[in-house]
Backbone bond lengths (Angstrom), bond angles and torsions (degrees), N, CA, C in turn:
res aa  C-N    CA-C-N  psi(-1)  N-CA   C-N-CA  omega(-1)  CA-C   N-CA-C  phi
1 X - - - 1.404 - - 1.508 112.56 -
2 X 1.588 128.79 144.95 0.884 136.41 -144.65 1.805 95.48 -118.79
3 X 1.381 122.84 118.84 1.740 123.42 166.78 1.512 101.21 -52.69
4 X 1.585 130.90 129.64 1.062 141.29 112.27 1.228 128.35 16.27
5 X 1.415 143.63 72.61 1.621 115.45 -165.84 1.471 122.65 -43.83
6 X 1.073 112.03 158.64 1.423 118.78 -170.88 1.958 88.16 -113.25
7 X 1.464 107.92 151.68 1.308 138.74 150.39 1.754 129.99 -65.50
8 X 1.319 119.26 59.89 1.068 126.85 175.96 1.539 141.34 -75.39
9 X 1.242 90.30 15.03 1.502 101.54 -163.82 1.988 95.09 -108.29
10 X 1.229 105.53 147.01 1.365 123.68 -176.37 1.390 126.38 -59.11
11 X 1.482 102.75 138.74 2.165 86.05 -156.46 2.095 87.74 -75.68
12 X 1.641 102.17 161.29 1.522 89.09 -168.07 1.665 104.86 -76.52
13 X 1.487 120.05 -166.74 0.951 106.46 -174.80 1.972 96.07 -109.41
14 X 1.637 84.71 176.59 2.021 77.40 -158.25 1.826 89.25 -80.64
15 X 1.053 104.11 168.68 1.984 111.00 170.86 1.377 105.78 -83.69
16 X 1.400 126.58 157.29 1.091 145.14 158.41 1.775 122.03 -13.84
17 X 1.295 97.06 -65.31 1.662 119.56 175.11 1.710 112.74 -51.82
18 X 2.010 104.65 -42.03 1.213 117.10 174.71 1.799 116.83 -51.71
19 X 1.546 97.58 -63.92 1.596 124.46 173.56 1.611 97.18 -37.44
20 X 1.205 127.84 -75.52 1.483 141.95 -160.29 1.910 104.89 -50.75
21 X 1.680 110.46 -43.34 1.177 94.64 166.99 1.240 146.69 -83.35
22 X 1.662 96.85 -16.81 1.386 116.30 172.83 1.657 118.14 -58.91
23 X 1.625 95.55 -39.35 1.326 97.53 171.24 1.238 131.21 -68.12
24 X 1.555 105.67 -23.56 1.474 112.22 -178.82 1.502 100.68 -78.63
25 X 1.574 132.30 -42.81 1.225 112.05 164.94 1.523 118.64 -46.88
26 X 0.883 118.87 -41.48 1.680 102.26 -155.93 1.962 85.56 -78.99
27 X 1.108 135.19 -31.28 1.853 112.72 170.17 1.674 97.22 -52.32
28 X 1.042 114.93 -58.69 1.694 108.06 -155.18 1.408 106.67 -54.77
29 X 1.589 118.18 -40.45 1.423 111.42 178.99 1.738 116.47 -73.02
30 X 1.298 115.43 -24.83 1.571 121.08 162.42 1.515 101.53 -45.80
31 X 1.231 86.72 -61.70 1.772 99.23 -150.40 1.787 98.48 -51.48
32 X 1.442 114.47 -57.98 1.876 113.24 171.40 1.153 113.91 -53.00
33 X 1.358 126.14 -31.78 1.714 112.22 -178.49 1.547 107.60 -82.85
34 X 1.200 124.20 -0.19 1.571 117.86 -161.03 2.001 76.94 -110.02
35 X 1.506 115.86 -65.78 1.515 96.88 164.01 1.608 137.94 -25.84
36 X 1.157 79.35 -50.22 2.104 79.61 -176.62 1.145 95.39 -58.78
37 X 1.510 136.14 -47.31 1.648 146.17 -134.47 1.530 91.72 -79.55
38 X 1.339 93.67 -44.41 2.286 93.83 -175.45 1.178 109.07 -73.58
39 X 1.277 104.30 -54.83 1.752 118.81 165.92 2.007 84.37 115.79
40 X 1.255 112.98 20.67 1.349 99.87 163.67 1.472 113.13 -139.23
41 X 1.279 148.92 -174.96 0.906 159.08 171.44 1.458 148.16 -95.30
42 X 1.184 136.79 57.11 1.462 139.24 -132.35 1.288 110.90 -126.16
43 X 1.432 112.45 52.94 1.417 117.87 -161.40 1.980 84.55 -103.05
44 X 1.644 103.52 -44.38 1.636 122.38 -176.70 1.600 114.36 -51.37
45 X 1.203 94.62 -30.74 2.153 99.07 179.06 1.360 83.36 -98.47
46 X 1.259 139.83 -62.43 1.283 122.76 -157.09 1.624 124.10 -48.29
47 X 1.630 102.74 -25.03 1.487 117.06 -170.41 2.080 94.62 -86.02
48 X 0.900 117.89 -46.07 1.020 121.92 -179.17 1.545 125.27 -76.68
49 X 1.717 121.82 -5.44 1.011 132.61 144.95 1.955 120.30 -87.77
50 X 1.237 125.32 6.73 1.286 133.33 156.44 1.391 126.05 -58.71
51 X 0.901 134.10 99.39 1.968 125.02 159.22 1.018 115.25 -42.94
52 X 1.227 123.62 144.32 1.528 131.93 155.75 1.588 112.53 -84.21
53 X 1.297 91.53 141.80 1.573 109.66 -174.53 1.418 104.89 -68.24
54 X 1.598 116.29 135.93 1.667 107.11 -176.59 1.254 103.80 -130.48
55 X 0.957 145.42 167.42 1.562 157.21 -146.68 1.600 93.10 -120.09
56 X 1.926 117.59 134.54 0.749 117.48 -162.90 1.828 119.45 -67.35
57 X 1.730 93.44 -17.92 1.464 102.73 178.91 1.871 121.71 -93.27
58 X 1.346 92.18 13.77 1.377 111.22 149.21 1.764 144.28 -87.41
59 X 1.412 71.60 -31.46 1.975 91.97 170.82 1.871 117.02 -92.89
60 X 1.351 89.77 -34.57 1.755 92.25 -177.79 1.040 122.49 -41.36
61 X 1.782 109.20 -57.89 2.019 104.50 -171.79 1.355 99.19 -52.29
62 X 1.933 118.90 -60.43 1.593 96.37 -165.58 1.460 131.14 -57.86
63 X 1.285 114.97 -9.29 2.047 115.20 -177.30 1.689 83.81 -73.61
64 X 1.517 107.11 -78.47 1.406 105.49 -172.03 1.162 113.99 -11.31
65 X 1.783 117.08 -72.27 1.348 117.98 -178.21 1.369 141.57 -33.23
66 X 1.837 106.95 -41.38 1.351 149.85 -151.67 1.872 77.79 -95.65
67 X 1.231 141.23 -38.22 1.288 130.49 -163.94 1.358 107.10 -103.71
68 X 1.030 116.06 -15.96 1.490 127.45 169.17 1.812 110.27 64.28
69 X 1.220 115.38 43.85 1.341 138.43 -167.84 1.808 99.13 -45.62
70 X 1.288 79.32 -87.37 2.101 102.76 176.61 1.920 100.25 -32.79
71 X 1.082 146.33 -30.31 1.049 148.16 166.66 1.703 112.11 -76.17
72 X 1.295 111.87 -61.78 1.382 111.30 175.89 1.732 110.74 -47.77
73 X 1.319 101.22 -41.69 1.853 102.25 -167.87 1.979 100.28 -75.56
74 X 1.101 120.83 -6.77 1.037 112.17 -166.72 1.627 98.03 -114.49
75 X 1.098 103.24 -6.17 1.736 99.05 164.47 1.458 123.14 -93.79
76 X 2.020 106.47 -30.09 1.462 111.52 160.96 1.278 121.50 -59.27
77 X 1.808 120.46 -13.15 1.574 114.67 -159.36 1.433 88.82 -89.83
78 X 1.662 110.21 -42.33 1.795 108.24 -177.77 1.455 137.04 -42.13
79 X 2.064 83.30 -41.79 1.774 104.32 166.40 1.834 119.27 -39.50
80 X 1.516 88.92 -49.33 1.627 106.06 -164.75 1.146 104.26 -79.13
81 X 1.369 130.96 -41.69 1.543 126.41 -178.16 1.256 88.51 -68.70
82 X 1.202 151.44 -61.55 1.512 137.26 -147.04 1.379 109.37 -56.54
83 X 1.685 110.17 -56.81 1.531 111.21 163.33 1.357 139.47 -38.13
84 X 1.583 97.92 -38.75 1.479 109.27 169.86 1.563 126.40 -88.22
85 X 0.748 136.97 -31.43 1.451 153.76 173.04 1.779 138.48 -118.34
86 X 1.420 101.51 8.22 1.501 118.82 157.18 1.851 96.90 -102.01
87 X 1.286 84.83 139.81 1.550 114.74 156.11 1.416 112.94 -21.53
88 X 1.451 151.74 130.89 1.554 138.58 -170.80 2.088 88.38 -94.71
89 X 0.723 127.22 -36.57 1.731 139.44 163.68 1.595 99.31 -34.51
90 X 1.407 116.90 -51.98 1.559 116.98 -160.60 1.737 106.71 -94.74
91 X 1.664 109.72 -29.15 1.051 124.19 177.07 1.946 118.72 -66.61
92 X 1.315 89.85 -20.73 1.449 103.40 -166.71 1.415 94.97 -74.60
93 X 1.246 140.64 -34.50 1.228 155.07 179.35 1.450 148.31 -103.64
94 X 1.403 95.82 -11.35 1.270 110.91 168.47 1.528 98.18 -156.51
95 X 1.654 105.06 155.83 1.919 126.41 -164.13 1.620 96.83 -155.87
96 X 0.984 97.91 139.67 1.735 118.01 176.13 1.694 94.74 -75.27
97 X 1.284 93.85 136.44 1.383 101.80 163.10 1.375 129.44 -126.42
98 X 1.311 125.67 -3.69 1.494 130.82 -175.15 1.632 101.62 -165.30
99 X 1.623 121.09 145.76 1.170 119.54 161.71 1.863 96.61 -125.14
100 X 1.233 95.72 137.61 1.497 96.90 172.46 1.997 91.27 -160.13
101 X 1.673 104.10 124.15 1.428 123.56 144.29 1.323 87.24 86.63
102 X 1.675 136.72 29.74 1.222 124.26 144.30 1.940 73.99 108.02
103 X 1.058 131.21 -8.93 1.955 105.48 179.40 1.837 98.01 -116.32
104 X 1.390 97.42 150.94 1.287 106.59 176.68 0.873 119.11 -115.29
105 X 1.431 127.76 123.83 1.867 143.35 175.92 0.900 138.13 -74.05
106 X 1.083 136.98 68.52 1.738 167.03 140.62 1.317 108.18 -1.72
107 X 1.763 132.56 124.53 1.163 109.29 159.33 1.815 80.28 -121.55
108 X 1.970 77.27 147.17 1.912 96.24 164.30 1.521 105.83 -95.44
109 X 1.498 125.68 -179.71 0.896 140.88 174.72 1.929 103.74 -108.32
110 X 0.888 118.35 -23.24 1.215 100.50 -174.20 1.535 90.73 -163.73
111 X 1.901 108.85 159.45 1.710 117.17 173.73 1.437 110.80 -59.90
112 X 1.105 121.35 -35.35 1.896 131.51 170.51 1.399 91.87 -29.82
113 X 1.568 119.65 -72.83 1.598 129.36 -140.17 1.347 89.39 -82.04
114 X 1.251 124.54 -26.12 1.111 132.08 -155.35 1.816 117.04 -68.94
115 X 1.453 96.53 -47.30 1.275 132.08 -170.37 1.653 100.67 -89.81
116 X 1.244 128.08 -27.53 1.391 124.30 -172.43 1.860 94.69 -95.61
117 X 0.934 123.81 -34.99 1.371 134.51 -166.99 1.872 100.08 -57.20
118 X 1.547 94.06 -78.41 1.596 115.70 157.62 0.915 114.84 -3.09
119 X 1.362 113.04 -55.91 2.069 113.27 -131.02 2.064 90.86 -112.94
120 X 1.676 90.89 -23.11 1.773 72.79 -155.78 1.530 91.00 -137.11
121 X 1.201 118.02 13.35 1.844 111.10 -163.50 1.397 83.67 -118.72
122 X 1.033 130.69 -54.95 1.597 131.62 -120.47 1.418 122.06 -85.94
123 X 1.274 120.87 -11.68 1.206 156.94 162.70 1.871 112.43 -58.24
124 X 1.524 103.83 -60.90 0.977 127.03 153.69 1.709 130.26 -45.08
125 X 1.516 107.28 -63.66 1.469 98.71 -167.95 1.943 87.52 -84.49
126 X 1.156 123.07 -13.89 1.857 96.51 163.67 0.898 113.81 -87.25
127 X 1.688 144.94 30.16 1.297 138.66 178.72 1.483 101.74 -107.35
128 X 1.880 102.41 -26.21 1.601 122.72 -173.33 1.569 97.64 -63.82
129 X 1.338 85.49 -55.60 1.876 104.28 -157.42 1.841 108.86 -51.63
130 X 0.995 102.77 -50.21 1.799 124.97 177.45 1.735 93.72 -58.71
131 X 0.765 121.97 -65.98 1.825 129.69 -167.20 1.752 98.50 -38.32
132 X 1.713 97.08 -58.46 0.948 108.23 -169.01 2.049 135.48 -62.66
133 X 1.824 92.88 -55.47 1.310 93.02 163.61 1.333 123.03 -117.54
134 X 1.418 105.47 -1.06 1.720 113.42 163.72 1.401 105.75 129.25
135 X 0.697 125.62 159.40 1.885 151.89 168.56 1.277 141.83 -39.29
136 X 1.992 85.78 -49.53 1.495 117.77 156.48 1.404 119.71 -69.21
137 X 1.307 129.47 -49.58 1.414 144.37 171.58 1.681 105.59 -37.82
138 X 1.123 101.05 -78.71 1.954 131.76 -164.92 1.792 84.52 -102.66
139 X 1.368 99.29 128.21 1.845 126.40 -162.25 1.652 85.43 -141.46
140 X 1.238 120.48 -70.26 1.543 125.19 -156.32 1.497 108.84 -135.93
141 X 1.213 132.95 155.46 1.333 138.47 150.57 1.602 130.10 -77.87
142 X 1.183 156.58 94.37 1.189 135.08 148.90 1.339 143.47 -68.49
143 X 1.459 125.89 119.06 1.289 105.77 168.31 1.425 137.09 -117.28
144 X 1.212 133.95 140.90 1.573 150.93 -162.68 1.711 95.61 -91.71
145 X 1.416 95.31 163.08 1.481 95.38 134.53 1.432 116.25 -148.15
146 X 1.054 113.31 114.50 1.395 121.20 168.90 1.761 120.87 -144.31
């Protein structure tokens, strides 16, 4: 008597699309046995407490924005032009401290510097400032003293 052939060949493997649903069955059957188990249903908040996945060039502009980069770099460039191209006499005594809305914030050390700066500098170091990082940037000068 002769064996039957036998089937030796390898079961195939499932496709991608196959894998993806299988997996999604086995959540859905989690998800009902963990329901029955509470005796409630929380698959509906759970879906609605999920994030959506976002693409990294979706999130970037707003952090950037949120960090205010383009502002910070344009207050380090002011630092450096001031050092470089103000007077070391005027520098010794007065330093920018903030740019916000096109004016830049100056603190003096004293009404002396204050009053000489004003009257006979100031004209000058915003002619520097504009040359340097532009027009749009540097609008006005302010000065403090503190």
């Amino acid at each position: 008597m002769e064996a039957p052939p036998t089937d030796t060949s390898p079961a195939p493997l499932p496709t991608p699309g196959e894998r993806q649903k299988a997996a999604r069955a086995i959540v859905e059957a989690r998800a009902q046995t963990l329901s029955a188990w509470r005796g409630i249903d929380l698959r509906p908040l759970e879906a609605a407490q999920r994030r959506a996945d976002k693409a990294l060039s979706e999130i970037l502009p707003n952090v950037l924005s949120r960090l205010r980069l383009d502002q910070r770099q344009s207050e380090s460039q002011i630092v450096e032009v001031w050092k470089r191209t103000i007077d070391p006499l005027i520098t010794a005594h007065a330093q920018p401290t903030s740019l916000a809305k096109g004016t830049v914030f100056i603190s003096v050390d004293s009404s002396v510097w204050l009053s000489e700066i004003v009257r006979y500098r100031q004209r000058e170091i915003l002619e520097r400032l504009q040359l340097a990082v532009g027009k749009t940037v540097v609008q006005r000068l302010s000065f403090r003293i503190g």
